[in-house]
C-alpha positions as CSV (number, residue, x, y, z in Angstrom):
1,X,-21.3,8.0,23.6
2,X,-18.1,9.8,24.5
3,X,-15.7,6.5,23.9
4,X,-17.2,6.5,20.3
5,X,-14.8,9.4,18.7
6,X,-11.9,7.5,20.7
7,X,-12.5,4.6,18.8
8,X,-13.1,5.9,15.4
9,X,-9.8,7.9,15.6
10,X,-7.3,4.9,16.6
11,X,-8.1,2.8,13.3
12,X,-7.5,6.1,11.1
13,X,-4.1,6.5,13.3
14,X,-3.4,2.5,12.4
15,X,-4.0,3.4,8.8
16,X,-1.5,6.3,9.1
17,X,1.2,4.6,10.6
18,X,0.3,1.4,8.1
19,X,0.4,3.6,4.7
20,X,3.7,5.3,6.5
21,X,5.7,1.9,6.9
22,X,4.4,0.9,3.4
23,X,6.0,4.6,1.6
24,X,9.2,4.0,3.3
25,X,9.5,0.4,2.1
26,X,9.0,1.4,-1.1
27,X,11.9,3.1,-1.3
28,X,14.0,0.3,0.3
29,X,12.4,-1.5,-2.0
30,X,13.2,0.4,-5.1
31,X,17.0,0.4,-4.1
32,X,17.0,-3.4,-4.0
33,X,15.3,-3.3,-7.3
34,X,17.7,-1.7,-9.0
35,X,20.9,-3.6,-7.2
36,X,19.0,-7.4,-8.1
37,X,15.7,-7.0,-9.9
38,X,11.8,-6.9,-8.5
39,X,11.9,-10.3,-8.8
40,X,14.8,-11.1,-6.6
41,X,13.7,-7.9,-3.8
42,X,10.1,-9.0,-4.0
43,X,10.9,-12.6,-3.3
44,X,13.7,-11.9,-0.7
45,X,11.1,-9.5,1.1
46,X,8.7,-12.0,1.5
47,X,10.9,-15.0,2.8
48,X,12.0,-12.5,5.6
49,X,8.6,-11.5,6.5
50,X,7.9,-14.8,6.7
51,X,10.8,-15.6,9.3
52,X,9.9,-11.9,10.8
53,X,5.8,-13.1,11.6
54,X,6.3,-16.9,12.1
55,X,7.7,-16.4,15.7
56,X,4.3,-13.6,16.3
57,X,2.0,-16.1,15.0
58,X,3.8,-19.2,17.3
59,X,3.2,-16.7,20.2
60,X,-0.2,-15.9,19.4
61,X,-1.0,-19.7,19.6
62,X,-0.8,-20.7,15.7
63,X,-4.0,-19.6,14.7
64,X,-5.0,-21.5,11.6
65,X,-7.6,-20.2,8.6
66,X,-10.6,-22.2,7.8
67,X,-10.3,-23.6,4.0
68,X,-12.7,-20.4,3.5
69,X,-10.1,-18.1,5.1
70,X,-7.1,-19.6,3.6
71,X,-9.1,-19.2,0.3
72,X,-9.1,-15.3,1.2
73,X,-5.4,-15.3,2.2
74,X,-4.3,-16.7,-1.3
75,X,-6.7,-14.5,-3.1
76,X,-5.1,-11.3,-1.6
77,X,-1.9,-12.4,-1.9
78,X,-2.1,-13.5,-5.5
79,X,-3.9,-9.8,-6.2
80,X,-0.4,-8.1,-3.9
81,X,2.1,-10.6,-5.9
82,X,0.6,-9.0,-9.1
83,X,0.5,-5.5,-7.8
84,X,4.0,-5.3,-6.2
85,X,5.8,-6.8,-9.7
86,X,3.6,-4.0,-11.3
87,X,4.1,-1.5,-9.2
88,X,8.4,-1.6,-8.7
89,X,8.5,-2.4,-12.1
90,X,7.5,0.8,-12.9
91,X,9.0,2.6,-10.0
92,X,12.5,1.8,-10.9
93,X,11.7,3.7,-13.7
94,X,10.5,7.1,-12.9
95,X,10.8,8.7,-9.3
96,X,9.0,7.6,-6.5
97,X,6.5,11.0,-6.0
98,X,5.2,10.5,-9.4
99,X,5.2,6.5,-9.3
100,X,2.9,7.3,-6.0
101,X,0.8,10.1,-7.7
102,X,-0.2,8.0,-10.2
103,X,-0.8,5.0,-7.7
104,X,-3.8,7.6,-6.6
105,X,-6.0,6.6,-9.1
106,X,-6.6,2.7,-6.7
107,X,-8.4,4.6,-4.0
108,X,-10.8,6.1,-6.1
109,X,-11.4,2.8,-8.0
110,X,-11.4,1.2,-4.4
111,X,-14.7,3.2,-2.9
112,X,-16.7,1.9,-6.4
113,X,-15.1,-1.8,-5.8
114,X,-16.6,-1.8,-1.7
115,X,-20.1,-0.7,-2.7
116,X,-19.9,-3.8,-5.5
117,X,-17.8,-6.4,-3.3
118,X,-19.1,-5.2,0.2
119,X,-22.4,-3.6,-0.2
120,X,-21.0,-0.5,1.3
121,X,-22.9,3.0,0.6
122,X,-20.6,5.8,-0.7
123,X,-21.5,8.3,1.2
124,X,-21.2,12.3,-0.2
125,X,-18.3,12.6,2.2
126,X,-15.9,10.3,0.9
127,X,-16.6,10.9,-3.2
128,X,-15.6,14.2,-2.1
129,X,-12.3,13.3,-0.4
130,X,-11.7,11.0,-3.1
131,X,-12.3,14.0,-5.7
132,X,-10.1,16.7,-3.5
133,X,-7.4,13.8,-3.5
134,X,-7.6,13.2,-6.9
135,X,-7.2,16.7,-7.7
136,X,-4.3,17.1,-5.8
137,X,-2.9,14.0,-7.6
138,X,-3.3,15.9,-10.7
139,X,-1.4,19.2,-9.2
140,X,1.6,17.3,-8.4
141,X,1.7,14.7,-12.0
142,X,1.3,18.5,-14.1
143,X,4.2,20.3,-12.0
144,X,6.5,16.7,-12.0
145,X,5.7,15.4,-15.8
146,X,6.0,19.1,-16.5
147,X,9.7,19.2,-15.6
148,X,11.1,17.0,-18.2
149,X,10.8,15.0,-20.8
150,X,10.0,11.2,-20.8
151,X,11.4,8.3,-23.1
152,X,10.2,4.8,-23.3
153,X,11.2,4.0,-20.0
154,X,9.4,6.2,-18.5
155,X,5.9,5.6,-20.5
156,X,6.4,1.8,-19.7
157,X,6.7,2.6,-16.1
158,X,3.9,4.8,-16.2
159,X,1.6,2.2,-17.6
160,X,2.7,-0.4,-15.5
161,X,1.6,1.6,-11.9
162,X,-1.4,2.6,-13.5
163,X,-2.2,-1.5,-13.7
164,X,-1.2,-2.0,-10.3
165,X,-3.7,1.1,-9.1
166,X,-6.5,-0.9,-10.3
167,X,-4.7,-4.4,-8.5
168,X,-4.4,-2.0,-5.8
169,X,-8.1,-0.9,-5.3
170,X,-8.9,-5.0,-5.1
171,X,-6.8,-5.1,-2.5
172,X,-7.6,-2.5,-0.4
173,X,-10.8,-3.5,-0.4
174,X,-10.1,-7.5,0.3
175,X,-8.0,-6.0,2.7
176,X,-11.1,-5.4,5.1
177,X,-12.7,-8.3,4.0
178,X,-9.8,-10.2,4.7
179,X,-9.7,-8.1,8.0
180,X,-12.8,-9.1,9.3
181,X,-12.1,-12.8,9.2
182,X,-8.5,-13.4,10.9
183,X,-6.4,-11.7,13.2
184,X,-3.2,-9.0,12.1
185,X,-0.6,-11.9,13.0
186,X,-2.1,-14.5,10.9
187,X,-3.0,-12.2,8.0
188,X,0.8,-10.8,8.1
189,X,2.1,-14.9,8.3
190,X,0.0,-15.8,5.2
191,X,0.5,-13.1,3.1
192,X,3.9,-13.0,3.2
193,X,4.3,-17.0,2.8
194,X,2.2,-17.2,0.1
195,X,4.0,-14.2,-1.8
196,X,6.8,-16.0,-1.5
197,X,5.6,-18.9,-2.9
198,X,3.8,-17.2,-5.8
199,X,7.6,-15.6,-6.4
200,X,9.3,-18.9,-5.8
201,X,7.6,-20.8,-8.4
202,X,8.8,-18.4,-10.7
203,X,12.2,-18.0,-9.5
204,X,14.7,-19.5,-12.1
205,X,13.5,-17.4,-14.4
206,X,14.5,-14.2,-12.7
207,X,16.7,-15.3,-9.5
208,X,20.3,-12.8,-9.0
209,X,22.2,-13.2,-6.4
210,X,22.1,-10.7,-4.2
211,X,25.2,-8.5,-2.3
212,X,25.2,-7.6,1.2
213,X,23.5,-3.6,-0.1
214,X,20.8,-5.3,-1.9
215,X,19.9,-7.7,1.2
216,X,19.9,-5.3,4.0
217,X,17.4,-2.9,1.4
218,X,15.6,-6.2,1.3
219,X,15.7,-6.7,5.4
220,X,14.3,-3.1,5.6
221,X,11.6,-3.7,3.5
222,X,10.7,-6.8,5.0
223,X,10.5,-5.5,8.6
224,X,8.3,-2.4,7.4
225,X,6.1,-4.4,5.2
226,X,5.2,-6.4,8.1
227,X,4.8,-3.8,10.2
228,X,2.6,-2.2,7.8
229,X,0.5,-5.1,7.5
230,X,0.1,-5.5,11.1
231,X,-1.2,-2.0,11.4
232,X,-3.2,-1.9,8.2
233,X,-5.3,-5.3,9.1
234,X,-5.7,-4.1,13.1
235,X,-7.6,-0.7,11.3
236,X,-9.6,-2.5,8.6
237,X,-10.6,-4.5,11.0
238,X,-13.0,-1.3,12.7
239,X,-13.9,0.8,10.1
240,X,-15.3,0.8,6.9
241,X,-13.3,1.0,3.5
242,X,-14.3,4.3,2.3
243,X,-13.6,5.5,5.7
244,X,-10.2,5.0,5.8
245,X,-9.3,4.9,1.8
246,X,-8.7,8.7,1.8
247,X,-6.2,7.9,4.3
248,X,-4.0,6.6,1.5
249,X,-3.1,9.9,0.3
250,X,-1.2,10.7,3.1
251,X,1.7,7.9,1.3
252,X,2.4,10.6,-0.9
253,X,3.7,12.8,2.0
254,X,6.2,10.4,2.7
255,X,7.4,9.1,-0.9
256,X,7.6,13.0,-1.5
257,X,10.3,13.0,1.7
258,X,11.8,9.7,0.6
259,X,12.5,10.6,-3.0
260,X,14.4,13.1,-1.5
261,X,16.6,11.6,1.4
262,X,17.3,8.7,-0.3
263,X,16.9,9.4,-4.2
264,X,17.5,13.3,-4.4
265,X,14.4,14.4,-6.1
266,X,12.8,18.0,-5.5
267,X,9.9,19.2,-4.2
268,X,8.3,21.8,-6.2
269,X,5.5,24.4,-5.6
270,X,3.2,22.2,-7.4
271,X,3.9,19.2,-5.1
272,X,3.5,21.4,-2.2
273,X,-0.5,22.9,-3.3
274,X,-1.6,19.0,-4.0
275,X,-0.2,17.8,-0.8
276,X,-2.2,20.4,0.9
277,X,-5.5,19.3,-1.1
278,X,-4.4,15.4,-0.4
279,X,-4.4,16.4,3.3
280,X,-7.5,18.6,3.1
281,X,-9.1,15.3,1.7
282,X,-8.1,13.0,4.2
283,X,-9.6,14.9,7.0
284,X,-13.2,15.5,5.5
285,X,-13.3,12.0,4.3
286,X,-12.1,11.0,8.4
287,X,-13.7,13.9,10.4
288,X,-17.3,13.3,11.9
289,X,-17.2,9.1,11.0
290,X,-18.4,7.9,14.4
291,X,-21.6,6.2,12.8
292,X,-19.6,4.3,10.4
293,X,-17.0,2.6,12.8
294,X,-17.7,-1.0,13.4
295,X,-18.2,-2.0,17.5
């Protein structure tokens, strides 16, 4: 009985550290974007990842997916390939705390996608961290979109990370499908190989050349996307979705922080009351969840 908080607070902790690695490569990410185009950052991220995990997965004895598991793989990646085109191509376009405000509409659409994909029960709990969340999305969007004003660029970005939230809550909840059938290491392998080759096939009709700048953003983005993924998988793997899908707010805290190192945006008061309701909503939705971590 007293090993079972232990264990429910470690995946929650993976899940941290996961959606942390992912926040920060989005804004390496974003800076090779606007040197060389999603195209070219997305693919060059992925072809490093690949070389990154293919040494992990010969160490870990070249675990190969079943036809039903590789089926999985592609699925997810496919869904991520579509999601991360959607997603830069809207971040180069406004800053990175609102692109990852609006990105907070996925985990809400994610707890309604595991009850229908997994047959999981949303529980009082989580709607309520998902609503406290939400709210606080709303906070920050009415004290950033309140600041300025916002031409066609910015509505087309907009619209664009709103169509990668709902890509997003697929894959969050494949993501513990996928979880439960293969290891971190191979998961990591696949999905960045088979990004790449969704991005590859593509690639003449996109492809720069990129400069030392744009390739090292690239190399930074590769090595936290894996490490991400490694994380992320190890976590999904022991507890349910709508456990650990309030946990996603907490990427807000760190594009907030990254906007402003590396991209000079402001924090104001507004950003500061819905980070506190973000936070407040991550622990009721992971506080008390012993009964719903998986042995």
């Amino acid at each position: 009985m007293n090993a079972r908080p232990a264990s429910t607070l470690l995946p929650v902790l993976s899940v941290v550290a996961g959606i942390a690695a992912f926040s920060v490569m989005d804004a390496a990410m974003k800076a090779a974007s606007l040197a060389v185009g999603v195209g070219t950052a997305l693919l060059l991220r992925n072809l490093l990842g690949t070389a990154m995990t293919l040494p992990l997965w010969l160490a870990a004895g070249r675990p190969l997916p079943s036809r039903q598991v590789a089926a999985v793989h592609f699925q997810r990646s496919a869904i991520t390939a579509v999601m991360a085109a959607l997603f830069f191509h809207g971040l180069v376009r406004i800053p990175m705390a609102e692109g990852m405000a609006i990105s907070f509409f996925a985990p809400i659409i994610a707890l309604y996608f595991a009850a229908l994909l997994l047959g999981e029960t949303i529980r009082p709990r989580a709607i309520v961290a998902a609503v406290l969340g939400l709210v606080g999305m709303v906070v920050i969007g009415a004290d950033r979109f309140g600041a300025g004003e916002y031409g066609p660029e910015a509505i087309e970005g907009t619209i664009a990370i709103l169509c990668s939230a709902v890509f997003y809550a697929l894959n969050l909840v494949l993501q513990r499908k996928q979880a439960m059938l293969a290891g971190p290491v191979e998961i990591a392998l696949f999905q960045n190989l088979n990004v790449a080759l969704i991005f590859l096939v593509a690639a003449p009709f996109y492809w720069t050349v990129p400069d030392a700048t744009s390739l090292a953003w690239a190399a930074v983005g590769a090595v936290l996307a894996t490490a991400a993924l490694l994380f992320l998988s190890w976590g999904y793997a022991r507890a349910e979705a709508q456990v650990l899908v309030p946990v996603e707010y907490t990427g807000f805290l760190w594009a907030a922080l990254m906007g402003w190192l590396v991209f000079g945006e402001s924090l104001g008061a507004g950003v500061v009351a819905g980070a506190a309701l973000i936070v407040l909503g991550c622990w009721i939705g992971t506080r008390g969840t012993q009964n719903e971590t998986l042995a």
